[in-house]
mmCIF file of the N, C-alpha and C atoms, coordinates in Angstrom:
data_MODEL
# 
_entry.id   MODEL 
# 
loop_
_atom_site.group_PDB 
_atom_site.id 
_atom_site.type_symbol 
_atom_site.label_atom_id 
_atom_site.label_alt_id 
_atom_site.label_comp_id 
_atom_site.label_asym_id 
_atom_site.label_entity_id 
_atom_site.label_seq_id 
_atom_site.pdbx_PDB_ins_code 
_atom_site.Cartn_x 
_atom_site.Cartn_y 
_atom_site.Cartn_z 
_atom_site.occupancy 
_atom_site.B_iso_or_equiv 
_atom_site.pdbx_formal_charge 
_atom_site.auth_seq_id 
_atom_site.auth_comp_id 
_atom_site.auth_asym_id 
_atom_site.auth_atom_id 
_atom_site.pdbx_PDB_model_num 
ATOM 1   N N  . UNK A 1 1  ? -6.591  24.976  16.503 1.00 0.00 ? 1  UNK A N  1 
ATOM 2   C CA . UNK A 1 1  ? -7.635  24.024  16.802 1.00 0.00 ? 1  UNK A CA 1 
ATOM 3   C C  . UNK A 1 1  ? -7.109  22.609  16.574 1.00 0.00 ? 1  UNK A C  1 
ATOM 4   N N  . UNK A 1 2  ? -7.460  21.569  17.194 1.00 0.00 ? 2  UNK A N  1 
ATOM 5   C CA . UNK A 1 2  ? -7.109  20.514  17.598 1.00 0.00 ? 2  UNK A CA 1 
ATOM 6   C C  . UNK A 1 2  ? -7.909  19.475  16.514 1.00 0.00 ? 2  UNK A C  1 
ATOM 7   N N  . UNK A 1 3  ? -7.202  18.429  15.414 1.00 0.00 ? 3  UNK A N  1 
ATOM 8   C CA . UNK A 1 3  ? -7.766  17.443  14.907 1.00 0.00 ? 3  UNK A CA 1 
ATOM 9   C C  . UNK A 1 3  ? -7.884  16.532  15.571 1.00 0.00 ? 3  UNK A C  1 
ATOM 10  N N  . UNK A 1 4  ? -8.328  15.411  14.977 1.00 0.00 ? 4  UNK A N  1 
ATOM 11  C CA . UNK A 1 4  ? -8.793  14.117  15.802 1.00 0.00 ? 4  UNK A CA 1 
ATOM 12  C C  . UNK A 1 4  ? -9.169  13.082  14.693 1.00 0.00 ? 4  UNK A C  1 
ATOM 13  N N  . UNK A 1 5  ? -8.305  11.752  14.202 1.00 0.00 ? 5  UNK A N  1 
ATOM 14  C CA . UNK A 1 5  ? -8.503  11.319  13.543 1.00 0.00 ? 5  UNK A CA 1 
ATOM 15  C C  . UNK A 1 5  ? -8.207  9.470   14.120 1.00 0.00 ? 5  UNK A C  1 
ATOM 16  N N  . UNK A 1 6  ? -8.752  8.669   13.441 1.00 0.00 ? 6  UNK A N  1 
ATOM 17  C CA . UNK A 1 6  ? -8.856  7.013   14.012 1.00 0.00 ? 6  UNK A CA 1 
ATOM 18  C C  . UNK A 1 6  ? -8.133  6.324   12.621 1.00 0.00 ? 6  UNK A C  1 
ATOM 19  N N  . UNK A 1 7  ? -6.907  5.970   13.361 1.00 0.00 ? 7  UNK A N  1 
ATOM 20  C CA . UNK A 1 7  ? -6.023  5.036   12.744 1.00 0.00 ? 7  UNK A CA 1 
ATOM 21  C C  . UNK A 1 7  ? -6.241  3.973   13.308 1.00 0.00 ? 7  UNK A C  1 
ATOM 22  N N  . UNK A 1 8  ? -5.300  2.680   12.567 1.00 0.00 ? 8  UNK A N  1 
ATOM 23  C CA . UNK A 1 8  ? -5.449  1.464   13.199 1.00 0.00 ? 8  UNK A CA 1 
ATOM 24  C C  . UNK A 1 8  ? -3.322  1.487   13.563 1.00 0.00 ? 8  UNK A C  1 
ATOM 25  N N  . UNK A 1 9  ? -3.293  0.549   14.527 1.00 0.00 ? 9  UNK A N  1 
ATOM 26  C CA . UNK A 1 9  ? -1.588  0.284   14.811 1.00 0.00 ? 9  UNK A CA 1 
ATOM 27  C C  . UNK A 1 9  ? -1.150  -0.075  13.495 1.00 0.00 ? 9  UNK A C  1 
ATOM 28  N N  . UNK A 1 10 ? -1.703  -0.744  13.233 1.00 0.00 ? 10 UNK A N  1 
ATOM 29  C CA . UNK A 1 10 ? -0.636  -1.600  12.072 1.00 0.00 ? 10 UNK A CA 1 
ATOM 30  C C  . UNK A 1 10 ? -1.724  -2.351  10.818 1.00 0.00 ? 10 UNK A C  1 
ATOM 31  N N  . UNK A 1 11 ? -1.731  -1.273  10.059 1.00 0.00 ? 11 UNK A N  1 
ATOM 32  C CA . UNK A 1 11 ? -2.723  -1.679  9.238  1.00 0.00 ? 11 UNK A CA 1 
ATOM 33  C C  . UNK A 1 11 ? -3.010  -2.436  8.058  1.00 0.00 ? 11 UNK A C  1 
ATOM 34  N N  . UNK A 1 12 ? -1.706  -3.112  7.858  1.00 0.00 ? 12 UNK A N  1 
ATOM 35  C CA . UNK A 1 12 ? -1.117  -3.930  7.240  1.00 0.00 ? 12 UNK A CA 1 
ATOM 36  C C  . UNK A 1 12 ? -1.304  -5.571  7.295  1.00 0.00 ? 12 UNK A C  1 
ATOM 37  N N  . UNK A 1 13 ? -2.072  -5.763  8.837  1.00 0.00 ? 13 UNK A N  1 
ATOM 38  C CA . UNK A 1 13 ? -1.819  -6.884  9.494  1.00 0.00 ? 13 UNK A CA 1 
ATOM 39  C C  . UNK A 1 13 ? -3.342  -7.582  8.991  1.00 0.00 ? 13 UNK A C  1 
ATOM 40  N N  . UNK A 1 14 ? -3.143  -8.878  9.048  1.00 0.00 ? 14 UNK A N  1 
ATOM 41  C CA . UNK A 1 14 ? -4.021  -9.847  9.133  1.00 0.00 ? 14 UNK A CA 1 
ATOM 42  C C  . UNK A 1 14 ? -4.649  -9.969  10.305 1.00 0.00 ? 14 UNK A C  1 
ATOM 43  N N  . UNK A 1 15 ? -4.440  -9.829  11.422 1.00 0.00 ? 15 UNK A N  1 
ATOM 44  C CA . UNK A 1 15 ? -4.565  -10.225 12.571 1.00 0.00 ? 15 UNK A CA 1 
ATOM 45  C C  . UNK A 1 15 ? -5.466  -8.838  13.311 1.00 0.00 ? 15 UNK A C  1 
ATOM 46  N N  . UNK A 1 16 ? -6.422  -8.890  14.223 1.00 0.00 ? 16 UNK A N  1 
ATOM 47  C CA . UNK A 1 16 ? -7.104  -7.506  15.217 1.00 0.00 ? 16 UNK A CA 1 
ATOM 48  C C  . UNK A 1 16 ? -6.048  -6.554  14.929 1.00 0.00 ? 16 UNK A C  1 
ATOM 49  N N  . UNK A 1 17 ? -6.195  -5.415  14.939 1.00 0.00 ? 17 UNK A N  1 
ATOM 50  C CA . UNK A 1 17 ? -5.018  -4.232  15.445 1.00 0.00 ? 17 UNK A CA 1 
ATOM 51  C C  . UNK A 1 17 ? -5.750  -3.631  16.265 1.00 0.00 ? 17 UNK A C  1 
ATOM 52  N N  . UNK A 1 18 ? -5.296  -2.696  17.282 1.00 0.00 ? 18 UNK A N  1 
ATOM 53  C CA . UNK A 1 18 ? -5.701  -1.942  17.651 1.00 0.00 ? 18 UNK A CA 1 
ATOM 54  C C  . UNK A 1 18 ? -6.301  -0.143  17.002 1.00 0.00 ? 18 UNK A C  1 
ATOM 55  N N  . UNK A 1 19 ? -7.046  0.169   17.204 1.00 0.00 ? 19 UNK A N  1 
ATOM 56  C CA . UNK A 1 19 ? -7.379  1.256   16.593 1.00 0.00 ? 19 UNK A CA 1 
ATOM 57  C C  . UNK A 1 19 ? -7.129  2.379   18.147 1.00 0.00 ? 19 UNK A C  1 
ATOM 58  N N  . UNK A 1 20 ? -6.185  3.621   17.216 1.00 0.00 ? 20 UNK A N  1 
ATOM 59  C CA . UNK A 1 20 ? -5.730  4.574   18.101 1.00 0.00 ? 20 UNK A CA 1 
ATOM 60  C C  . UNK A 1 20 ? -6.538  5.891   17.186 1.00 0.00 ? 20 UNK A C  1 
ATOM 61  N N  . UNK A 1 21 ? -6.416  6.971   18.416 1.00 0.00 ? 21 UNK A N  1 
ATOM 62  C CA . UNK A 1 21 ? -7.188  8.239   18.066 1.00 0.00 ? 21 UNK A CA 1 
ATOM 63  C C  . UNK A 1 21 ? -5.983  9.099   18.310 1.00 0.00 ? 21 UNK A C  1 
ATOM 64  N N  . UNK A 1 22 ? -5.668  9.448   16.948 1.00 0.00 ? 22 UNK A N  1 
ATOM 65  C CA . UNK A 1 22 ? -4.161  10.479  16.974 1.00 0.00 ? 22 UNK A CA 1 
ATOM 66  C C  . UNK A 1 22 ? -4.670  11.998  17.229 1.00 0.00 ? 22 UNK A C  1 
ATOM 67  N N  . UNK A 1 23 ? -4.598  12.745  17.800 1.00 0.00 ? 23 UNK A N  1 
ATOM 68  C CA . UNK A 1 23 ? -5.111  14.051  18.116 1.00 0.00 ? 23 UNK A CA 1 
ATOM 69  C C  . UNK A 1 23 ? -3.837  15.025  17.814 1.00 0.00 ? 23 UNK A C  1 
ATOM 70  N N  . UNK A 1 24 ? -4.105  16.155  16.641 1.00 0.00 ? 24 UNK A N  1 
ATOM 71  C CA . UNK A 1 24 ? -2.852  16.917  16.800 1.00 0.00 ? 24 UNK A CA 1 
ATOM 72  C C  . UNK A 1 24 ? -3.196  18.129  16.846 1.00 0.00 ? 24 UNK A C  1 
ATOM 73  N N  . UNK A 1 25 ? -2.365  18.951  17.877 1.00 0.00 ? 25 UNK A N  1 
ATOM 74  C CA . UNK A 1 25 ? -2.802  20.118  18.297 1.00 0.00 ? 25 UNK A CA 1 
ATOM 75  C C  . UNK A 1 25 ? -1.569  20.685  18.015 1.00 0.00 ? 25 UNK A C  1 
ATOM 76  N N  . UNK A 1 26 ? -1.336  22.392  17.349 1.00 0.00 ? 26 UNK A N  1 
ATOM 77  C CA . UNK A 1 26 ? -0.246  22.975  16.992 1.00 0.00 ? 26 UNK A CA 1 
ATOM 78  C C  . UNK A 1 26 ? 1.128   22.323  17.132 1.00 0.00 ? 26 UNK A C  1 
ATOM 79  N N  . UNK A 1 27 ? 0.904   20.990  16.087 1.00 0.00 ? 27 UNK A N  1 
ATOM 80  C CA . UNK A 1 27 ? 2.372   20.349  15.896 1.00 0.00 ? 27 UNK A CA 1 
ATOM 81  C C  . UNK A 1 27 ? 2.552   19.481  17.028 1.00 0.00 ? 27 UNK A C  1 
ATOM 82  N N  . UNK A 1 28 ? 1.980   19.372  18.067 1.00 0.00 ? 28 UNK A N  1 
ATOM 83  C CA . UNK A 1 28 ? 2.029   18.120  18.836 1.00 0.00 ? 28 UNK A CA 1 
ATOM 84  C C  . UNK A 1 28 ? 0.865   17.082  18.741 1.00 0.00 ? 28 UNK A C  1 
ATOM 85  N N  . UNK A 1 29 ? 1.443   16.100  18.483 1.00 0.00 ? 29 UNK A N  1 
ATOM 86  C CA . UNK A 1 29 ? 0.685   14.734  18.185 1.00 0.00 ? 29 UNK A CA 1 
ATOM 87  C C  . UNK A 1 29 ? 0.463   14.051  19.364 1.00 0.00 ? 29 UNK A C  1 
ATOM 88  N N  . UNK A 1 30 ? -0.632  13.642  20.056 1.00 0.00 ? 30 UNK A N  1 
ATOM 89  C CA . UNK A 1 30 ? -0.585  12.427  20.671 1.00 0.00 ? 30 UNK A CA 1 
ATOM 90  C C  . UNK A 1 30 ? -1.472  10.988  20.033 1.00 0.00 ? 30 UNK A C  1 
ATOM 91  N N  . UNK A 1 31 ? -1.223  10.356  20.687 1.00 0.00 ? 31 UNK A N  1 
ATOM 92  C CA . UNK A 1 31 ? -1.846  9.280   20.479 1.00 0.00 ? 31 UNK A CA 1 
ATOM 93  C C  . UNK A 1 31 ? -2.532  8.360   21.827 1.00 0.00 ? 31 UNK A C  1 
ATOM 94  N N  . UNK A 1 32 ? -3.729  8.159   21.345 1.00 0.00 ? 32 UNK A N  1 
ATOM 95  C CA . UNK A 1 32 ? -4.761  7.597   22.800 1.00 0.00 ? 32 UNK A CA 1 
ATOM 96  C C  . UNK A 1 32 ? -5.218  5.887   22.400 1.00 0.00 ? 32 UNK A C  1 
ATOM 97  N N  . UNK A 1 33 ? -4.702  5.120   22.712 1.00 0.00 ? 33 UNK A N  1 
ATOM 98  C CA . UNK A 1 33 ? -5.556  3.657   22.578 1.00 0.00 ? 33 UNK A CA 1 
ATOM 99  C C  . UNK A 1 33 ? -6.665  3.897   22.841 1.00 0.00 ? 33 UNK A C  1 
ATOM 100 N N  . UNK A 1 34 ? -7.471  2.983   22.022 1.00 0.00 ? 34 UNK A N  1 
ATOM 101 C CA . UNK A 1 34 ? -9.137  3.514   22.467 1.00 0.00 ? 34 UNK A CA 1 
ATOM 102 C C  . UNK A 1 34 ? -9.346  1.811   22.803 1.00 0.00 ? 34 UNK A C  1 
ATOM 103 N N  . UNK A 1 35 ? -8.592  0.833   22.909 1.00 0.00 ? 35 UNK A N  1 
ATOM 104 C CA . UNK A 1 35 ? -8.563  -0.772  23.545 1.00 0.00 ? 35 UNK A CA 1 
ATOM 105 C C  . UNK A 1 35 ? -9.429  -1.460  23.034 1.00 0.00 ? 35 UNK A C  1 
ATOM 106 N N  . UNK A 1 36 ? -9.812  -1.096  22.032 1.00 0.00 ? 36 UNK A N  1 
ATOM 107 C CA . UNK A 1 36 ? -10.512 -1.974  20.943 1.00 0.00 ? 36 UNK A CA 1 
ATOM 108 C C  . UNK A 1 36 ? -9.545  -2.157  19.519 1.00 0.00 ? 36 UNK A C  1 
ATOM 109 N N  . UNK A 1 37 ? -10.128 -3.488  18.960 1.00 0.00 ? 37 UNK A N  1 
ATOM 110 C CA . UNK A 1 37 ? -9.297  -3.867  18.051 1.00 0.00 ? 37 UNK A CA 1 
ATOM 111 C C  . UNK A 1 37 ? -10.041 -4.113  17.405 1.00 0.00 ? 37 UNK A C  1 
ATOM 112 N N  . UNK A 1 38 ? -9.613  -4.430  15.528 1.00 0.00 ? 38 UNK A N  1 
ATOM 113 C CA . UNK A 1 38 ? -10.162 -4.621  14.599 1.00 0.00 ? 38 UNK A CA 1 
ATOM 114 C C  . UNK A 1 38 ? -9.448  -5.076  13.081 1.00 0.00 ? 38 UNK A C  1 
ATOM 115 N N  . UNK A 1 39 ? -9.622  -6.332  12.799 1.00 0.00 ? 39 UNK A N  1 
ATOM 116 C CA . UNK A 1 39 ? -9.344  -6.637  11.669 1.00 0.00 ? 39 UNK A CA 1 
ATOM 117 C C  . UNK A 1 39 ? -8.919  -5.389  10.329 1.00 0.00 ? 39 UNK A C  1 
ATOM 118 N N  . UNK A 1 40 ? -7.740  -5.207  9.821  1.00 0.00 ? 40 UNK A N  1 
ATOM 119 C CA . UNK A 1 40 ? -7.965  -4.024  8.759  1.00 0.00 ? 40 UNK A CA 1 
ATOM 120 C C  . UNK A 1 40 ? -8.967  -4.211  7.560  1.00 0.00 ? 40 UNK A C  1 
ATOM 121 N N  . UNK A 1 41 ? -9.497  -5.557  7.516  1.00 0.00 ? 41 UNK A N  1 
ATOM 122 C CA . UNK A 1 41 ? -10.376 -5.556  5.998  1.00 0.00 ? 41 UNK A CA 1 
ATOM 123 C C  . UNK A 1 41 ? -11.440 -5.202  6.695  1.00 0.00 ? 41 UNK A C  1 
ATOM 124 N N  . UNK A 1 42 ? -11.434 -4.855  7.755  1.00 0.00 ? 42 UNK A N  1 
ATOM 125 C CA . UNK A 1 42 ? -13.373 -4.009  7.937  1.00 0.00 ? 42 UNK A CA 1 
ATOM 126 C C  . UNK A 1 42 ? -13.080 -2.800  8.568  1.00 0.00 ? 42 UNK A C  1 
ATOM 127 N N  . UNK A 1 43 ? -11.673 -2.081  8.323  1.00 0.00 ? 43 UNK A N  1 
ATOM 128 C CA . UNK A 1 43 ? -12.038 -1.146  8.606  1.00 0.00 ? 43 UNK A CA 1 
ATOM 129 C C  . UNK A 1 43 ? -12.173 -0.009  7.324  1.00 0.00 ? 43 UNK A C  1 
ATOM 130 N N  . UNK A 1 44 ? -12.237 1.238   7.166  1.00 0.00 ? 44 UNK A N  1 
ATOM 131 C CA . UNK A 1 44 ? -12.338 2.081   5.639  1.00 0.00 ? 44 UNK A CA 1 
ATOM 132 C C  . UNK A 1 44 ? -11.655 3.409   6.282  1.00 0.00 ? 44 UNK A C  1 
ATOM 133 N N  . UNK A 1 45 ? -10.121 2.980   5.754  1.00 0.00 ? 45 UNK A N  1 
ATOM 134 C CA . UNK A 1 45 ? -8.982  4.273   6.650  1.00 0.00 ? 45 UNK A CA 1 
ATOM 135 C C  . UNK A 1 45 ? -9.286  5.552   5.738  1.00 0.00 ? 45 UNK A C  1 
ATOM 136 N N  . UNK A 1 46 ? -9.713  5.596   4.571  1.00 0.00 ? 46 UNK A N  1 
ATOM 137 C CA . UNK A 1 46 ? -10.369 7.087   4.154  1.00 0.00 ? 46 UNK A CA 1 
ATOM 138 C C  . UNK A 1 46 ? -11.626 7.437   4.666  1.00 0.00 ? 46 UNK A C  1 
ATOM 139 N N  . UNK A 1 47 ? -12.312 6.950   5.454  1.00 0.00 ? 47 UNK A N  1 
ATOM 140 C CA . UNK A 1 47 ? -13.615 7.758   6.533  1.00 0.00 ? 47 UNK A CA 1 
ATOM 141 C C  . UNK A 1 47 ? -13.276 6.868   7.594  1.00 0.00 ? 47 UNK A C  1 
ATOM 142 N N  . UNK A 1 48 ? -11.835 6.769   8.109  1.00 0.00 ? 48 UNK A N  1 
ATOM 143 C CA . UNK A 1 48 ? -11.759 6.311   9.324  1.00 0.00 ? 48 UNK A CA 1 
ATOM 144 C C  . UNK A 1 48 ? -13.219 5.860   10.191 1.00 0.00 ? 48 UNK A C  1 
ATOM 145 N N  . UNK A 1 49 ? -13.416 4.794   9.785  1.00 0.00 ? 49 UNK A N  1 
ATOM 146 C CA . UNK A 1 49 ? -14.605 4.286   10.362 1.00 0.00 ? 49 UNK A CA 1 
ATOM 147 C C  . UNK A 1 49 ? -14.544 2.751   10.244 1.00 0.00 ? 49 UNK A C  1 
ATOM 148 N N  . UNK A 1 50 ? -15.109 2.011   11.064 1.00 0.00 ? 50 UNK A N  1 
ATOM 149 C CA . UNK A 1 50 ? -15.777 0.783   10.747 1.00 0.00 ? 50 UNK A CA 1 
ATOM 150 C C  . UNK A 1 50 ? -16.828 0.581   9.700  1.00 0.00 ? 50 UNK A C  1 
ATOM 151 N N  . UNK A 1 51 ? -16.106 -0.827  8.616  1.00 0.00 ? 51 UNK A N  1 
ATOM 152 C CA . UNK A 1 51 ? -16.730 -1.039  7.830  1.00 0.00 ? 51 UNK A CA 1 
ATOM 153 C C  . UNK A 1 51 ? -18.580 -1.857  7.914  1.00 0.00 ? 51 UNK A C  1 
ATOM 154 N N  . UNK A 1 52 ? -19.152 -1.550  7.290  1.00 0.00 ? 52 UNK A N  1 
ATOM 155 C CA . UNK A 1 52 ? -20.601 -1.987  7.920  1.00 0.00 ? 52 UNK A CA 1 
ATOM 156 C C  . UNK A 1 52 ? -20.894 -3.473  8.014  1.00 0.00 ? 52 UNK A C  1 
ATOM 157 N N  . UNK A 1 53 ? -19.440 -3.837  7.292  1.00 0.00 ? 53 UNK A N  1 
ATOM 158 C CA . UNK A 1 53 ? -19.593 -5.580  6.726  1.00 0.00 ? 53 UNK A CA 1 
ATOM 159 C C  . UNK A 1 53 ? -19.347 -6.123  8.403  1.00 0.00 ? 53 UNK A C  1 
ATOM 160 N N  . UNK A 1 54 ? -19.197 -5.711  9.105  1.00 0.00 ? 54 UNK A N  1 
ATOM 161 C CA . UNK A 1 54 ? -18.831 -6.042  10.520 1.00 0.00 ? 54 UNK A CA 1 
ATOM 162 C C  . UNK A 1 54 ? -19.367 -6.019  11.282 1.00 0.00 ? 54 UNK A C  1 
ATOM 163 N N  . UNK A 1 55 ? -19.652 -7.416  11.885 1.00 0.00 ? 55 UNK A N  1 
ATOM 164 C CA . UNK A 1 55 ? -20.724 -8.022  13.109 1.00 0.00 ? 55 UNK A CA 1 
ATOM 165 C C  . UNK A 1 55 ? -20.346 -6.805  13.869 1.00 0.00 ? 55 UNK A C  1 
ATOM 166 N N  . UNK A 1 56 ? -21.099 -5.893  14.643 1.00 0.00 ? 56 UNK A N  1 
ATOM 167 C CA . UNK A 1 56 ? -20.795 -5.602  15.776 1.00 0.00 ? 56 UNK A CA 1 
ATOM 168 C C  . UNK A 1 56 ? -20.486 -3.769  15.372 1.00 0.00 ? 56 UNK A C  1 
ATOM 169 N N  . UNK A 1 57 ? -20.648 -3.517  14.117 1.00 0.00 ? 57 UNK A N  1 
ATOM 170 C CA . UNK A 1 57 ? -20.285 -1.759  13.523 1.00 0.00 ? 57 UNK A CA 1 
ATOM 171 C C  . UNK A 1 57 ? -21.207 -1.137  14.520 1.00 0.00 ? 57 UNK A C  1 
ATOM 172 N N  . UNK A 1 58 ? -22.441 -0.779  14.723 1.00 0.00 ? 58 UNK A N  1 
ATOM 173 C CA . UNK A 1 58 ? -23.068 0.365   15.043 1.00 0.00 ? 58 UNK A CA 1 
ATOM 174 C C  . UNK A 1 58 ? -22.512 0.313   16.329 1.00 0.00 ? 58 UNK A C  1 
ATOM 175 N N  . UNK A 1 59 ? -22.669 -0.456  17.470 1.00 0.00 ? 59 UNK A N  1 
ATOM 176 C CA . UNK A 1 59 ? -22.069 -0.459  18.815 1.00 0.00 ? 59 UNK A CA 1 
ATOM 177 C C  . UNK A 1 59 ? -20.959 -0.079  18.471 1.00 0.00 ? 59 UNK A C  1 
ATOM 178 N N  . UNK A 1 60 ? -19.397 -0.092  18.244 1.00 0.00 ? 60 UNK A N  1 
ATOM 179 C CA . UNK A 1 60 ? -18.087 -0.378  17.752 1.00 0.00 ? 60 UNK A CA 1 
ATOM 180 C C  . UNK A 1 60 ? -17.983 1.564   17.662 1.00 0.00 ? 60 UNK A C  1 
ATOM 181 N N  . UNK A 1 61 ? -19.018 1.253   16.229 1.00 0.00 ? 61 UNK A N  1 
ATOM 182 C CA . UNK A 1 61 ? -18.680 2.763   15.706 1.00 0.00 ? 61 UNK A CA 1 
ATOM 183 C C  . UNK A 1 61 ? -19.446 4.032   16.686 1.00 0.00 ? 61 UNK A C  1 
ATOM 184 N N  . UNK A 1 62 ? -20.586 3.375   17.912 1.00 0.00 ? 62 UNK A N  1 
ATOM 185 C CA . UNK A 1 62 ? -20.897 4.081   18.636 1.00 0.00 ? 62 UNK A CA 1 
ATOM 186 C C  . UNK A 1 62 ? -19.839 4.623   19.867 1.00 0.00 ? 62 UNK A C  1 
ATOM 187 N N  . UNK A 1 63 ? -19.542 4.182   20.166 1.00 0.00 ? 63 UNK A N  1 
ATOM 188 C CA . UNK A 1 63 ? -18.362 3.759   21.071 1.00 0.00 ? 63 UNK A CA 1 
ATOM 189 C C  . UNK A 1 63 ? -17.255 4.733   20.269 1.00 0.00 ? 63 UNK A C  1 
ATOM 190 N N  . UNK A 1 64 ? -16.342 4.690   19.338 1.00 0.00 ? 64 UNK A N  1 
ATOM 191 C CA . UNK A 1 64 ? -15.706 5.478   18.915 1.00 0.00 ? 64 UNK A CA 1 
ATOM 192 C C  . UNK A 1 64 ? -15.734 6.668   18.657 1.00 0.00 ? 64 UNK A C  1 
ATOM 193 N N  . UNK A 1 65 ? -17.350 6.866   18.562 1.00 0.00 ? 65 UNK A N  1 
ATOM 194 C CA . UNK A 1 65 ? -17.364 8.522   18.423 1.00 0.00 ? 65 UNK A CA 1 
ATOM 195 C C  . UNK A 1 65 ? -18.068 9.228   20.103 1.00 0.00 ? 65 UNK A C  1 
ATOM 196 N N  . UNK A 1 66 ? -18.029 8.161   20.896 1.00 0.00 ? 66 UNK A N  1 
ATOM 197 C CA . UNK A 1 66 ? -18.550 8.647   22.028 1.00 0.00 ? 66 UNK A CA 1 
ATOM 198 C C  . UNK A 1 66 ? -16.958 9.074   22.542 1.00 0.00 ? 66 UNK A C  1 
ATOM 199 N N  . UNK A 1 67 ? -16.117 8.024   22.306 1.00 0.00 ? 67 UNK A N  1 
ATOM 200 C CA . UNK A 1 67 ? -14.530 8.218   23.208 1.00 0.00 ? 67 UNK A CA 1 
ATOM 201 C C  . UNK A 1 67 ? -14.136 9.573   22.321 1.00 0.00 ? 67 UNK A C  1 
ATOM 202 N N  . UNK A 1 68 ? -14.470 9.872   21.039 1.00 0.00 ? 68 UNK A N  1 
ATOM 203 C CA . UNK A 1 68 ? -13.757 10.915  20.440 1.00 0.00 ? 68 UNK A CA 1 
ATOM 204 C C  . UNK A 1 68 ? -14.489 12.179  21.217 1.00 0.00 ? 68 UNK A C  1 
ATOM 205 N N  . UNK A 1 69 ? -15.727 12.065  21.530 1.00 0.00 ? 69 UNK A N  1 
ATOM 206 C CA . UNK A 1 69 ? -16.473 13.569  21.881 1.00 0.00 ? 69 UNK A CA 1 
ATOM 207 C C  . UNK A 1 69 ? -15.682 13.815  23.317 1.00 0.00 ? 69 UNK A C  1 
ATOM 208 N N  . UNK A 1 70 ? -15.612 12.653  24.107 1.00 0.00 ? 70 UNK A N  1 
ATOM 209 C CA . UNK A 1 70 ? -14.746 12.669  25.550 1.00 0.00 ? 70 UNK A CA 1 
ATOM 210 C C  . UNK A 1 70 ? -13.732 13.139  25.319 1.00 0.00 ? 70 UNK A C  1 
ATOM 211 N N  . UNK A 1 71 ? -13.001 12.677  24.372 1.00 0.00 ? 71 UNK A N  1 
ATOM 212 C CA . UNK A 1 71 ? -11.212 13.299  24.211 1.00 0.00 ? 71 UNK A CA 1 
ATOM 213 C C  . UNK A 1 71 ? -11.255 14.805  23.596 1.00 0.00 ? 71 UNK A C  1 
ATOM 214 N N  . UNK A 1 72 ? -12.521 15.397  23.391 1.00 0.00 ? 72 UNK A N  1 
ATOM 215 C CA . UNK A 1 72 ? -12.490 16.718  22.819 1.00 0.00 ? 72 UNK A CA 1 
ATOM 216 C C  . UNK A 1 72 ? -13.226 17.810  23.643 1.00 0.00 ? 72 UNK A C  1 
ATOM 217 N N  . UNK A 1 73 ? -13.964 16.893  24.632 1.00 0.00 ? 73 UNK A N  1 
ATOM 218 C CA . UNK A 1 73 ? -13.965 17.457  26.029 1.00 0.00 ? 73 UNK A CA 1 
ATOM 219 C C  . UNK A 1 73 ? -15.392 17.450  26.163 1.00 0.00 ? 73 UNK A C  1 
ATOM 220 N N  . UNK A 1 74 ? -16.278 16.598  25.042 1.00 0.00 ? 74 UNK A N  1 
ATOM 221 C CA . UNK A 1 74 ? -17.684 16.792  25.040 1.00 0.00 ? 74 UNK A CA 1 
ATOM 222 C C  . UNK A 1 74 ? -18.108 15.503  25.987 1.00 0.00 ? 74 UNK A C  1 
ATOM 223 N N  . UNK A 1 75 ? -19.479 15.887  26.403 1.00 0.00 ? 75 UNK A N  1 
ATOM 224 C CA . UNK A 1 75 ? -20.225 14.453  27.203 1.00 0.00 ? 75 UNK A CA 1 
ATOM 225 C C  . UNK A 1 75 ? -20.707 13.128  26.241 1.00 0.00 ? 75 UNK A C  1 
ATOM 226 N N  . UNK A 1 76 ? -19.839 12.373  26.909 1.00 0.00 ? 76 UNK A N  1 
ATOM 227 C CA . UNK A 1 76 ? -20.557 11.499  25.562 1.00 0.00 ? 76 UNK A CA 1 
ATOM 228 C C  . UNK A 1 76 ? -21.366 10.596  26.284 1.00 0.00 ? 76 UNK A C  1 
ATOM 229 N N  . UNK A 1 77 ? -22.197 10.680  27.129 1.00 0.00 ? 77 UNK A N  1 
ATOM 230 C CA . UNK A 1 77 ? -23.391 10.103  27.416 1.00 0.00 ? 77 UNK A CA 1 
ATOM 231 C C  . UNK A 1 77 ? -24.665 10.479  26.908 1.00 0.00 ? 77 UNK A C  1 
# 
């Protein structure tokens, strides 16, 4: 069975990063840009999520779990 977890590129950075959705299925990893970006001080990389301190979380974090249900093959409308 296939995980699915939301990293940021470079999470280290001061600056937007991009946040990617690493999917690993029996030892193969991919990785999907989801083309949104985000400061690392609002994001919370132990519940991979957007932090709530952030103009714009519920849309943001709606959006991320709609692209995750798509990449797992669910409707996310």
């Amino acid at each position: 069975m296939a995980t699915f977890n939301y990293y940021l590129r470079t999470p280290q950075s001061i600056k937007p990063t991009p946040i990617v959705l690493f999917i690993s299925d029996d030892g193969i990893v991919s990785k999907i840009s989801t083309g949104e970006k985000i400061e690392p001080k609002f994001w919370d990389s132990s519940k991979q999520q957007i932090k709530k301190s952030y103009v714009g979380s519920p849309e943001l974090s709606q959006f991320l779990t709609a692209f995750m249900l798509k990449a797992q093959g669910g409707d996310s409308a």
